[in-house]
C-alpha positions in Angstrom: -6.7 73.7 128.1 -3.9 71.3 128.9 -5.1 71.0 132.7 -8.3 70.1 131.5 -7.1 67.0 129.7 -5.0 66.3 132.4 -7.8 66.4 135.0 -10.4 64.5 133.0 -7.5 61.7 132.2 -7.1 61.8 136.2 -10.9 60.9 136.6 -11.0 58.0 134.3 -7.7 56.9 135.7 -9.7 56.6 139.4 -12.5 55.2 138.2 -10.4 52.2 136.6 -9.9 49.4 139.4 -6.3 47.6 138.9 -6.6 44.2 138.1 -6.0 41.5 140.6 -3.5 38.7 140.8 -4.5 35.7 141.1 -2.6 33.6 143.6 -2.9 30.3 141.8 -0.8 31.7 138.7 1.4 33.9 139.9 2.2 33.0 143.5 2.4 29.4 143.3 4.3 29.3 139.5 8.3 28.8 140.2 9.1 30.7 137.4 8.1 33.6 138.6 9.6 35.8 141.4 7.4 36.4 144.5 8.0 38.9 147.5 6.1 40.5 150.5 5.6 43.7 151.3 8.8 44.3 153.4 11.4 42.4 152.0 14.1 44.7 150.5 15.7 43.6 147.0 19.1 45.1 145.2 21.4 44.9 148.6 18.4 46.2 151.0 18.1 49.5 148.3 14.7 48.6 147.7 11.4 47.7 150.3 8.7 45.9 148.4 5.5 47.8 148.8 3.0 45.8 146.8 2.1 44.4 143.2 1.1 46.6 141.2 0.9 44.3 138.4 1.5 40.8 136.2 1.8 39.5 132.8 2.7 36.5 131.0 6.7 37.5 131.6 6.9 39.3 134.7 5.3 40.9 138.1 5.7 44.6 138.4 6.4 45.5 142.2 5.6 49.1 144.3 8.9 50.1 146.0 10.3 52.6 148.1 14.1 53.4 147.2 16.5 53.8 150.1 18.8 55.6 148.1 16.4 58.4 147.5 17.3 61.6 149.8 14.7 63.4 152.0 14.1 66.0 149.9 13.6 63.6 147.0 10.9 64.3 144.4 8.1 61.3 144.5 8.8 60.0 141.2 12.7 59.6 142.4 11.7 57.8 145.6 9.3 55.2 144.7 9.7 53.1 141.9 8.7 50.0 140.0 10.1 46.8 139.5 9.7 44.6 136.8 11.0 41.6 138.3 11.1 38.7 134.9 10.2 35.4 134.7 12.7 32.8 134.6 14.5 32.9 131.6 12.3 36.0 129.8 15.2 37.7 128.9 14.8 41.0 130.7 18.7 41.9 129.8 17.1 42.4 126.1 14.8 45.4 127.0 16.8 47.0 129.6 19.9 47.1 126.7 17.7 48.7 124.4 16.5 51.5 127.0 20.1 52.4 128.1 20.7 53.1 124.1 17.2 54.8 123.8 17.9 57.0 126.8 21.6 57.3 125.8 20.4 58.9 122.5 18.5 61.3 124.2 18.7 63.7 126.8 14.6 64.4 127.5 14.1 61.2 130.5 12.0 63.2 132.1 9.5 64.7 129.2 10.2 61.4 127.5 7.3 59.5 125.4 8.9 56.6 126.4 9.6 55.0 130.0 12.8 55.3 131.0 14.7 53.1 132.7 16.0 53.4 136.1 18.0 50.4 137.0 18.8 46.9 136.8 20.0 44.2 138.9 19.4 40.5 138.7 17.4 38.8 141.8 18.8 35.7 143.2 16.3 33.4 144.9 17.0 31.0 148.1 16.9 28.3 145.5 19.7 30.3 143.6 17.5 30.7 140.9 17.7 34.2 139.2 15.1 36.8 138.1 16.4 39.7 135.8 14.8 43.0 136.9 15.0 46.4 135.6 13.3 49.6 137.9 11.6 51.9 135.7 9.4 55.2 137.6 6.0 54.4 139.1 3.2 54.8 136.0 -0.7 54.6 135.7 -2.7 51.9 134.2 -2.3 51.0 130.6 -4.8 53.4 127.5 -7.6 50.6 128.3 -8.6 52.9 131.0 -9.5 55.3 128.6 -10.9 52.9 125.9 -13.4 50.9 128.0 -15.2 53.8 129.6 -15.5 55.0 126.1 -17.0 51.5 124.6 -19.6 51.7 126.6 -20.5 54.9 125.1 -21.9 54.8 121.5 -22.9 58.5 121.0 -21.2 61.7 120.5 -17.9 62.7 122.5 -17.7 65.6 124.6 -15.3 68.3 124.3 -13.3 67.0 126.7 -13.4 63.0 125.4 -12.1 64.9 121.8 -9.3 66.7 123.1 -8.5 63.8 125.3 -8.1 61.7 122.6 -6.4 64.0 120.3 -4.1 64.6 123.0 -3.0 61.0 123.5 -2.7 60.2 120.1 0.2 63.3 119.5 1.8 61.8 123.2 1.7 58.0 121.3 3.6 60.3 118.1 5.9 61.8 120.5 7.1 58.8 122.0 7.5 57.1 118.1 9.3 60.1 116.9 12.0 59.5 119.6 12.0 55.9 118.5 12.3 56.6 115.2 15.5 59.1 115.7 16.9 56.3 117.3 15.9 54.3 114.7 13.6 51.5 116.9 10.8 49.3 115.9 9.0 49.3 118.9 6.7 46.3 116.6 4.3 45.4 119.7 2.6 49.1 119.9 -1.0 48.3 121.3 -3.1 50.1 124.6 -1.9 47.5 126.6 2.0 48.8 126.4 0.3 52.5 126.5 0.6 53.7 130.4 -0.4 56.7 132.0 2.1 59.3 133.1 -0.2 59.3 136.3 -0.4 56.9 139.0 -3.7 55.5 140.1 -5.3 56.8 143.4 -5.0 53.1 144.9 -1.2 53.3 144.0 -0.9 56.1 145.5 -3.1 55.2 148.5 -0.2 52.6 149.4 2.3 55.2 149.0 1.0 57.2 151.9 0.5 54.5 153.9 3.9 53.2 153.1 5.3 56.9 154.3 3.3 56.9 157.4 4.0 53.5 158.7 7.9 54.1 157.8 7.5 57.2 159.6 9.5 58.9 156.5 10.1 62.9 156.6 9.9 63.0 153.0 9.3 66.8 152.2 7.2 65.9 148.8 4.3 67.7 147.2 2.0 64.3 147.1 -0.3 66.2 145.1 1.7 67.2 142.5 2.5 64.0 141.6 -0.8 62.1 141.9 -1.3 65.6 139.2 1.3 65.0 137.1 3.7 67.9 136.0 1.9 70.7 135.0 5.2 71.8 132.6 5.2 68.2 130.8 2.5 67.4 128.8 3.3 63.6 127.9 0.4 61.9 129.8 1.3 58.2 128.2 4.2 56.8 127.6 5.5 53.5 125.5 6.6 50.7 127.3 7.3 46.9 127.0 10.3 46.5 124.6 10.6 43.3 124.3 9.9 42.5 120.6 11.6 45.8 119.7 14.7 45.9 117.3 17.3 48.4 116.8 17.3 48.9 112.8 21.1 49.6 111.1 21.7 50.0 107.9 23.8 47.4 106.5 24.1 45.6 109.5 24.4 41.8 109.9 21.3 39.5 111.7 22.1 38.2 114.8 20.6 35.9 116.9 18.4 37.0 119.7 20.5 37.1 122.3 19.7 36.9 126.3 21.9 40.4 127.2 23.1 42.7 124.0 20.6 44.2 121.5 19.6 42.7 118.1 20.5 44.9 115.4 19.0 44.1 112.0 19.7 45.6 109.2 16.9 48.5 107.8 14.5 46.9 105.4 15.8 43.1 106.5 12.1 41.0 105.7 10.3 39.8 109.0 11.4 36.5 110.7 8.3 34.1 110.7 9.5 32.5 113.7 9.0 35.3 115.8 5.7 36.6 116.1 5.9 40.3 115.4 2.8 42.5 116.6 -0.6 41.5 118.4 -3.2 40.6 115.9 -5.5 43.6 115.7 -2.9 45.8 115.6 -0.1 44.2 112.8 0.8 45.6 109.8 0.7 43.9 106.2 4.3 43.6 105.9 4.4 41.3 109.3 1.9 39.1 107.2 3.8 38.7 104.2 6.6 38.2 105.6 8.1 41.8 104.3 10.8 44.1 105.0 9.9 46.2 108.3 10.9 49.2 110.1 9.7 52.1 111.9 6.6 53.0 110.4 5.5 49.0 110.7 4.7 51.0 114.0 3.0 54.0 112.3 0.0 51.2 111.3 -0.4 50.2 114.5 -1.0 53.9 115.4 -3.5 54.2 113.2 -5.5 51.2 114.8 -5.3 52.8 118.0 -6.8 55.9 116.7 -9.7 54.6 115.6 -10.0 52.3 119.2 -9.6 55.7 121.5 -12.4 57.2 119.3 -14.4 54.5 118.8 -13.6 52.2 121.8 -13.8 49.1 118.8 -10.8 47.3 117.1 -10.4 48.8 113.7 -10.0 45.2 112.1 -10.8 42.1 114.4 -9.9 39.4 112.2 -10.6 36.9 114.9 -14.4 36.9 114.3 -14.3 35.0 111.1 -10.9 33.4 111.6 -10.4 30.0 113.7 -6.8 29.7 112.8 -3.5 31.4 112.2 -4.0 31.1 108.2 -7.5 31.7 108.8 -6.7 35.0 110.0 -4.3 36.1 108.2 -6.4 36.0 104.9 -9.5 37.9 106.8 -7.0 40.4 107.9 -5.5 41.0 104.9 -9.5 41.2 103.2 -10.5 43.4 106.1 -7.8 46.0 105.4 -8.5 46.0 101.3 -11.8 46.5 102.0 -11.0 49.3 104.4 -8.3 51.4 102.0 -8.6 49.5 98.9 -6.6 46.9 96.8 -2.8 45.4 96.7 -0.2 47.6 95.1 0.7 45.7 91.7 4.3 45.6 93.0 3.0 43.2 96.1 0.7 40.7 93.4 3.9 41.0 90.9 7.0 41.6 92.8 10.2 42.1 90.4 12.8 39.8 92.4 11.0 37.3 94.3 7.7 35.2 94.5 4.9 36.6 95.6 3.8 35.7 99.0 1.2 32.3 98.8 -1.3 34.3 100.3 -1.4 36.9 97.0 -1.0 34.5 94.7 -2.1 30.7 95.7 -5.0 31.3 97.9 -5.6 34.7 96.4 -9.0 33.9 95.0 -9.9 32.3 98.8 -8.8 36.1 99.9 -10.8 38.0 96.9 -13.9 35.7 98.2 -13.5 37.0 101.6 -13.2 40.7 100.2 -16.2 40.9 98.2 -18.2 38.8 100.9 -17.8 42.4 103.4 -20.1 44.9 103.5 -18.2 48.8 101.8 -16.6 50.8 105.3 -17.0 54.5 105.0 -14.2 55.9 108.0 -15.7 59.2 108.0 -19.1 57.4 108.7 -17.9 55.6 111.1 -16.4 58.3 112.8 -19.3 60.9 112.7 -21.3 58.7 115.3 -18.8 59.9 117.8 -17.4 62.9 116.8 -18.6 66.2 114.7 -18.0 66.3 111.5 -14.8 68.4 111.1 -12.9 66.4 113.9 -14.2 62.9 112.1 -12.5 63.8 108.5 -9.7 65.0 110.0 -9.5 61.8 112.5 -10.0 59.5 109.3 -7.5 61.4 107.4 -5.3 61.1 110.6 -6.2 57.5 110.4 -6.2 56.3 106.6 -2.6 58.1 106.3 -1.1 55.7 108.8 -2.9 52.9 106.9 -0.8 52.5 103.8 -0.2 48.8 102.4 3.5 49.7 101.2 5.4 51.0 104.6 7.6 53.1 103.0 4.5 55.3 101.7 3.5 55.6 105.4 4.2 59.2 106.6 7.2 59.1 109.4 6.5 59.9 113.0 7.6 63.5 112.5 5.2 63.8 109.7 2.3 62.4 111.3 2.9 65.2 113.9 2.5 68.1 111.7 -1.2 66.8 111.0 -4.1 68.8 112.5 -6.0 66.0 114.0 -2.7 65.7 117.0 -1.7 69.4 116.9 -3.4 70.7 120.0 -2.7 73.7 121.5 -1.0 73.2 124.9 
């Protein structure tokens, strides 16, 4: 069963076509770090293949690693290089990953990408570009998503098993967060990547090894498979906005190279924008205490996307600014699993947030002005009606407004809609 999920991720993977770079913003901006296929990085321990990628902090690169021996496996000889943009603070994430991957022993079968290396860049101009190496991944759960949008009817067997099995890999990897105890607090599809490269990754690949005339003795197709014994087929990446949680500890600063540590429960920082807008959690909106499970309600919007190929709540339709927003959100999710806990309109030790209690009747307004949302309605237009209650229960568990009464990672991994037979 397993191979079949594999094999039908695989086809969606090659039918998704890797998104371009634009030379005008990433080539010509000097805060970025630009190389050509051939220049070597790290002390000449790394050829640049190609770009594989680009955001609004960073370039990823294709490389070959001279260090790797001939009989290297392909994941250990090419790699990928997330090369920062000036002053992103790359130091951050790759900290965090050393302790993430210092707390555990399971790299390899790991929900979460694991990082490889790090060195710092140094331009001609003496500028310098932090860059960590993590291993060579697909692209991001979009490819799975958009094919599926397009698509209003019922799933196939394989599109429901697909999907169950990516949400238990996306529970995986936030059950090693959570033992850790990490708020990953930016869980969306875009920081959601395939365990399995893309065939015009790995087109570049061979053409690297023939042109370099390497004698690499690697099974190609293996790899471009993915291994058959490990059945994470996503991992989480992109940390970040992530926090290490501690129990009594003090709030530092964010700083450019050690970790933050917070303390567990410490309320969200306003000035730091915590979350992507479909996916945030009340408590990022009021301002609230946050922790691991602020990532469990993220989870649950994702869910609902990889079935549906919709946003859950898209709060941006009726909302033209921040404020604007954040009260459509909020009446989006009361309409969706009803009404405030009385401890969040009347909390013991503090004011309530403005938004419960000033502009209240502004949000109430906006809650009775949305049409009732049955889930397990929803859901039965794509999938039968045993697999959409037990998706909605999935769902609606991961959607509770007080964190704390949000199942933990573990939990959420005992429930039938991710356990599928391997």
């Amino acid at each position: 069963m397993f191979s079949d999920v594999r094999d039908h991720l695989r086809d969606l993977i090659d039918r998704c076509h890797r998104t371009t770079d634009p030379k005008h913003i990433h080539n010509t901006d000097p805060r970025f770090a630009t190389f050509e296929p051939g220049d070597s990085v790290c002390g000449d321990r790394y050829v640049i293949i190609s770009k594989l990628g680009f955001g609004e902090f960073s370039t990823v690169w294709l490389c070959f690693d001279r260090h790797a021996s001939m009989t290297a496996s392909f994941s250990d000889a090419f790699v990928a290089i997330k090369a920062t943009r000036l002053n992103a603070g790359a130091d951050y994430e790759a900290s965090l990953l050393d302790i993430i991957l210092q707390s555990s022993n399971k790299a390899r079968s790991s929900g979460l990408v694991e990082l490889r290396n790090r060195f710092v860049h140094t331009r001609a101009d003496g500028m310098e570009h932090v860059c960590i190496v993590l291993p060579v991944l697909g692209p991001n759960l979009l490819c799975v998503i958009d094919p599926f949008r397009l698509h209003r009817g019922q799933r196939s067997l394989k599109d429901v098993l697909l999907i169950r099995h990516l949400t238990r890999c996306i529970v995986s990897g936030l059950c090693e967060l959570d033992a850790v105890n990490v708020a990953h607090t930016d869980l969306k599809p875009e920081n959601i990547l395939c365990s399995l490269p893309d065939s015009l990754t790995m087109k570049e690949i061979a053409a690297y090894i023939e042109t370099a005339r390497l004698e690499l003795r690697i099974n190609k197709k293996s790899y471009r498979s993915g291994d058959l014994r490990n059945p994470i087929l996503v991992k989480l990446t992109d940390f970040g906005l992530s926090y290490l949680l501690e129990e009594n500890a003090p709030i530092q600063p964010h700083p450019s190279v050690s970790v933050t540590v917070i303390a567990s429960g410490m309320a969200y920082c306003d000035n730091i924008v915590l979350q992507t807008r479909e996916y945030r959690a009340p408590e990022i909106i009021l301002n609230l205490s946050f922790g691991c499970r602020t990532d469990t309600w993220s989870l649950g919007c994702i869910a609902y996307e990889l079935v549906t190929g919709d946003f859950l709540m898209d709060p941006k339709l009726n909302g033209s600014s921040e404020f604007e927003m954040d009260l459509q959100h909020l009446a989006l999710m009361a309409n969706l699993i009803g009404d405030f806990p009385k401890h969040f309109l009347n909390p013991r030790h503090r004011v309530p947030h403005p938004y419960l209690s000033s502009h209240y009747e502004d949000l109430k307004a906006r809650l009775d002005a949305l049409p009732p949302r049955n889930l397990i309605a929803e859901l039965s237009t794509f999938l039968p009606a045993r697999e959409a209650k037990s998706c909605a229960e999935f769902i609606l568990s991961c959607l509770k407004f007080d964190p704390t009464t949000r199942p933990r990672a573990r939990e959420l991994a005992r429930h039938a809609w991710v356990s599928v037979t391997q």
